[in-house]
C-alpha angles and dihedrals in degrees: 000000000000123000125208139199117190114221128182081269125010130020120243103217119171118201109218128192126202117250085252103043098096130336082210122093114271138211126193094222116189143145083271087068098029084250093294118167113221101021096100102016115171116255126209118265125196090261094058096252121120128230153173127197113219129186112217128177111269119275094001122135118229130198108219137160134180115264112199113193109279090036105281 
């Protein structure tokens, strides 16, 4: 579920996985990264879940999935 913080121009939104959600490494792919795997993976954080922190121009809406490795 992503997370998101306003600023005057971009928005900060983090993408956040559950602990259960794969065991697999995991990308956050989207037109703000051309669908490119490995450019934003999740990291682990203290909870279990899983996240990544990306910086997007302002309003603007943005098309992601989940990309586990392997292409799941």
């Amino acid at each position: 579920m992503p997370e998101r913080v306003r600023r005057k121009d971009n928005t900060q939104v983090t993408f956040v996985l559950p602990p259960d959600a794969s065991s697999s490494a995991v990308s956050v792919v989207g037109d703000f990264n051309d669908w490119t795997p490995g450019t934003h993976e999740l990291v682990a954080r203290a909870d279990g879940a899983r996240a990544v922190t990306v910086r997007l121009p302002g309003e603007q809406r943005v098309f992601f999935r989940y990309l586990a490795e392997g292409g799941h």
